[in-house]
C-alpha positions in Angstrom: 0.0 0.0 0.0 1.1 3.6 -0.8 0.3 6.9 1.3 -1.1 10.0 -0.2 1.7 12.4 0.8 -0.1 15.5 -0.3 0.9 18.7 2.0 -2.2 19.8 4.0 -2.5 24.3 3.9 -1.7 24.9 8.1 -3.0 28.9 9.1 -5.1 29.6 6.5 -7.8 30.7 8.8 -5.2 32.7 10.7 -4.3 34.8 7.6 -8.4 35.0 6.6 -8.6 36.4 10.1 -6.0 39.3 9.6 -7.3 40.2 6.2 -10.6 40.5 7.4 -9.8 42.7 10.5 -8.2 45.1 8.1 -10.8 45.0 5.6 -13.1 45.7 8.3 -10.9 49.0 9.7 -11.1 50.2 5.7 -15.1 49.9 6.2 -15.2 51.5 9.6 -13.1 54.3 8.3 -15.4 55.1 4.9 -18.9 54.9 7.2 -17.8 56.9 9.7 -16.4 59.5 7.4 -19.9 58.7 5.2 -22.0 58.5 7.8 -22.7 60.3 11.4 -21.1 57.7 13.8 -24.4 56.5 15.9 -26.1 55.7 12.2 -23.0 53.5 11.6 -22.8 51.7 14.7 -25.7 49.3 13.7 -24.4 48.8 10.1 -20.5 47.7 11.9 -22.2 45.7 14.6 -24.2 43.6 12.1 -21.0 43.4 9.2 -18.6 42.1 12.4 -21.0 39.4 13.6 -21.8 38.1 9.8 -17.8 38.2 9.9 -16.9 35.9 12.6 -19.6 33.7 11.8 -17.9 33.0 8.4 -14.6 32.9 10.0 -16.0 30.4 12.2 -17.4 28.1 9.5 -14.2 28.2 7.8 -12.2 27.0 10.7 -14.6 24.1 11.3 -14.6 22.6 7.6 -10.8 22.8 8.3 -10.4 21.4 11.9 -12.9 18.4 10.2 -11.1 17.7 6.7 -9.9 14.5 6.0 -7.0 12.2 6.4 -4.6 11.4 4.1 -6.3 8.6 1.8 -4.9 5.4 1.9 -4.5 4.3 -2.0 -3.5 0.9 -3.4 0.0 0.2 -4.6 -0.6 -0.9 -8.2 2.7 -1.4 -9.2 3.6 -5.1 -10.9 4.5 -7.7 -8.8 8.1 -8.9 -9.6 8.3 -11.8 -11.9 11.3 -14.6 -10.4 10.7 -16.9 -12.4 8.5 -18.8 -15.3 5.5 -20.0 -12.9 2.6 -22.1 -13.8 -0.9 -22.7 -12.3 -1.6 -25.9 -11.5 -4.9 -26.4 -10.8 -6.5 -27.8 -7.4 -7.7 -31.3 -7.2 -11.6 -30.7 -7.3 -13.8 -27.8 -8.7 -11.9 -24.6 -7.1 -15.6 -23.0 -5.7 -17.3 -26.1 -4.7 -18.5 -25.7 -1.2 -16.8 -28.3 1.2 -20.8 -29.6 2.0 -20.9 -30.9 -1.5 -17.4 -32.8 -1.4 -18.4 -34.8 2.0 -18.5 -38.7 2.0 -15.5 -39.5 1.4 -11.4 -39.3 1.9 -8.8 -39.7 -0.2 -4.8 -40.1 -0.4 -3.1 -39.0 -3.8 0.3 -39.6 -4.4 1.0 -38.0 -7.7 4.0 -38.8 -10.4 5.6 -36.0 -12.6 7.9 -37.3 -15.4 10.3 -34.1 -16.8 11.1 -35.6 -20.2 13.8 -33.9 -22.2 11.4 -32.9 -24.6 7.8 -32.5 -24.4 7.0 -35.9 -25.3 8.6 -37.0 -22.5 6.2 -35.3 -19.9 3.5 -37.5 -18.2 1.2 -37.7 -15.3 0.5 -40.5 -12.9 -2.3 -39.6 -10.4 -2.9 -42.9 -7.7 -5.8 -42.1 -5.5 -7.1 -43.8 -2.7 -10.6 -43.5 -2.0 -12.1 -44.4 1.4 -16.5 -43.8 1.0 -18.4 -42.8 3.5 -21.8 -43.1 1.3 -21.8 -44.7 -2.2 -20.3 -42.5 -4.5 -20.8 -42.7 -8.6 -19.1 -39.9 -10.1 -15.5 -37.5 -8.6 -15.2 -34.2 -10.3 -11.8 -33.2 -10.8 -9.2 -31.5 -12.9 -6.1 -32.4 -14.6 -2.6 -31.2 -14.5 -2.0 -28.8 -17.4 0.5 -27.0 -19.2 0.7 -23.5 -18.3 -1.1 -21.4 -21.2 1.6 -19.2 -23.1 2.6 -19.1 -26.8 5.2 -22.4 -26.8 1.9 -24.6 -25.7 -1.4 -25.3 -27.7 -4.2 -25.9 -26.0 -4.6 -28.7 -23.6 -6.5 -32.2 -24.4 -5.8 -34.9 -22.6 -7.9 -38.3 -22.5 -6.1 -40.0 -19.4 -6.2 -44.1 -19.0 -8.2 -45.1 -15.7 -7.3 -48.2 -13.9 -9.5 -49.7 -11.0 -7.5 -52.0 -8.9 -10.3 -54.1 -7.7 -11.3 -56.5 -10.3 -15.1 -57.1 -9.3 -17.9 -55.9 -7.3 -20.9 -58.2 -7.1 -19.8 -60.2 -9.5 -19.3 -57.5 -12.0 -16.1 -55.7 -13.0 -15.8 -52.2 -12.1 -15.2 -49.5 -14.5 -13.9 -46.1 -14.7 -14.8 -43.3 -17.6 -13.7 -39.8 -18.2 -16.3 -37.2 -19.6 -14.1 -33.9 -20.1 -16.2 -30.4 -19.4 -15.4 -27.4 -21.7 -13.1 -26.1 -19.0 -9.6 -27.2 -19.9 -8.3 -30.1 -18.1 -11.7 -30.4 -16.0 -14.0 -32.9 -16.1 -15.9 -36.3 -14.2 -14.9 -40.0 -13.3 -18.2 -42.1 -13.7 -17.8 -45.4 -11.5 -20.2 -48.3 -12.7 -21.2 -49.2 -10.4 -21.0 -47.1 -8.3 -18.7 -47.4 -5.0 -20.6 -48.5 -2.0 -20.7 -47.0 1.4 -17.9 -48.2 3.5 -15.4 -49.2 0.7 -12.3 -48.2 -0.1 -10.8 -48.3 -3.8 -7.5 -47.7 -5.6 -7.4 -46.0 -8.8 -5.2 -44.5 -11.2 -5.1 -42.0 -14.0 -2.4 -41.8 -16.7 -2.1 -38.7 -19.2 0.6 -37.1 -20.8 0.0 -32.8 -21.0 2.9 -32.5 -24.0 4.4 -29.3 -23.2 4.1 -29.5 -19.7 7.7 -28.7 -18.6 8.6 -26.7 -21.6 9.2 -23.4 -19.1 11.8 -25.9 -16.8 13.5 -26.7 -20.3 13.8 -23.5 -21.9 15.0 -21.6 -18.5 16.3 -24.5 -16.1 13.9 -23.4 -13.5 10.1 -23.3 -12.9 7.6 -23.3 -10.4 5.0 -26.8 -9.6 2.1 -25.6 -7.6 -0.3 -27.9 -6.5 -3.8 -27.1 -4.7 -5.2 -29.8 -2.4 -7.7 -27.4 -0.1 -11.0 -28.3 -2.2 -10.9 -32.0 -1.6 -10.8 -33.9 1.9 -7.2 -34.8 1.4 -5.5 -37.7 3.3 -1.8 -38.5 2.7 -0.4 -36.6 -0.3 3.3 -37.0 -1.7 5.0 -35.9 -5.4 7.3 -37.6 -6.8 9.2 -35.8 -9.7 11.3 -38.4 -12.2 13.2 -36.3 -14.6 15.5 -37.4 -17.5 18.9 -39.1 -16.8 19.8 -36.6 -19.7 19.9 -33.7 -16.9 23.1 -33.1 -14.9 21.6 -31.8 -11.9 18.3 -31.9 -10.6 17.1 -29.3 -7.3 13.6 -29.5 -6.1 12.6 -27.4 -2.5 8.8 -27.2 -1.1 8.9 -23.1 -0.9 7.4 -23.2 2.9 9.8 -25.6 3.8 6.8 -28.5 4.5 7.3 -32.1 4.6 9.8 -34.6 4.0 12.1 -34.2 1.0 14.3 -37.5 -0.6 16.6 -37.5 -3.4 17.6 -36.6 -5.8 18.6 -40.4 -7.0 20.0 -42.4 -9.6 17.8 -44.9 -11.0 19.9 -46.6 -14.0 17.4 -48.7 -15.1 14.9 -46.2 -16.8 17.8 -43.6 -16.8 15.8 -40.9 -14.9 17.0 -38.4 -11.8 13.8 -39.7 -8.7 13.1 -36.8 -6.4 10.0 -37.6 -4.0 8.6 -35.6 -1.8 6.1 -36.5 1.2 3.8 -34.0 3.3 3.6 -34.0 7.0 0.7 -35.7 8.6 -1.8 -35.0 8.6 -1.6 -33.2 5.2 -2.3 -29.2 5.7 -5.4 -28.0 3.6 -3.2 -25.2 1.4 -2.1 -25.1 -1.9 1.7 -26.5 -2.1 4.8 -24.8 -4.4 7.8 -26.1 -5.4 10.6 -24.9 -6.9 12.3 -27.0 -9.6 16.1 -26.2 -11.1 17.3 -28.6 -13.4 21.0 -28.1 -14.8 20.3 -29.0 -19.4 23.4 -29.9 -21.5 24.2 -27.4 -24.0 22.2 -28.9 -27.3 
């Protein structure tokens, strides 16, 4: 915020004071000289009372003027770095009444590929219903909208771990909303009160980590505050091609392992875990990866 700094006039009524005591002498003097001095009396009497009552007025609209006006700063934030919204795990102005029922632990898998190609999703939730749910609203990770990315479509793969449920096989469908990256699972059947299922859901938003690649640094933000969130962890898998990988929670939360080697798919494993039980906010990392020259 910014103060108004604008110089308030001190002693102005002082000086309207003095001015009009010697305007008033110049009048005395003419009526006098004009006039016999008992038929001026009444004419001075009445022009020094309207006088002071003016005076008066004057002094009160000052005493009573206001404060400086607290304005708003509206100078641009500073920019460090290439950031990206990523969105929050159910509909951002659902009302918590509408999301009761049930609980849910998400452990969530980022692949950094070395191009855009390479960049995938992996989102494993754990769902624990407290009345029988059939559909879960949510949105997908997505690019961050800018002139390197097009825009974002993405049919991801649902697996159900459980093969059956009274004798029939549960399924999982996706049926995108216009929003980008939003849309509904539809479970049939639906999953009954008191059960707890494991699901997954692959999809790869190409583009994704384009920001990370062109600038070696970018910003993951992650929103879990709209959803009755259980345990919630990240892991980041980038592309053995990278030299040095750096990934920090900005607020200092949870536990952080890695980075590590792991040879046999030639990636850099970074995996991050939050505290428990897992703060309602919205979570930021900062990612630095250290590209060969092309």
């Amino acid at each position: 915020m910014s103060i108004d700094h604008t110089t308030r006039r001190r002693g102005s009524a002082g000086f309207l004071i003095a001015g009009a005591v010697i305007a008033y002498a110049n009048i005395a003097v003419i009526l006098i000289a004009t006039l016999k001095p008992l038929r001026a009396a009444p004419l001075l009497v009445v022009i020094a009372v309207a006088g002071v009552v003016v005076l008066v007025r004057l002094r009160r609209f000052e005493e009573v003027s206001p404060k400086p006006a607290v304005i708003p700063d509206r100078r641009p934030a500073t920019r460090t770095a290439p950031a990206r919204e990523l969105p929050p795990g159910e509909w951002p102005d659902r009302p918590l009444s509408s999301i009761e029922g049930y609980s849910e632990d998400l452990a969530l898998t980022v692949w950094v590929g070395s191009g855009e190609d390479g960049d995938r999703v992996r989102e494993r939730r754990t769902t624990r219903v407290d009345r029988p749910l059939r559909q879960r609203e949510l949105t997908l990770i997505s690019p961050y909208a800018g002139l390197d990315t097009g825009k974002f479509s993405a049919t991801p793969r649902i697996g159900v771990s459980e093969a059956r449920t009274a004798g029939r096989r549960r399924e999982a469908t996706w049926m995108a909303e216009d929003i980008t990256g939003r849309g509904t699972v539809n479970f049939v059947p639906e999953i009954p009160a008191g059960e707890t299922v494991e699901w997954t859901l692959d999809y790869s938003p190409a583009g994704l980590w384009n920001p990370l690649r062109a600038d070696d640094i970018d910003v993951f933000r992650y929103d879990v505050r709209n959803f009755p969130i259980g345990e919630f962890s990240v892991t980041f898998r980038v592309d053995g091609k990278a030299r040095t990988v750096l990934v920090q929670e900005r607020d200092r939360r949870g536990t952080l392992s890695g980075p590590v080697r792991d040879r046999a798919n030639d990636e850099w494993v970074v995996t991050w875990k939050a505290d428990t039980p897992t703060p309602p906010t919205r979570f930021e990392f900062d990612v630095r990866v250290d590209w060969p020259a092309p």
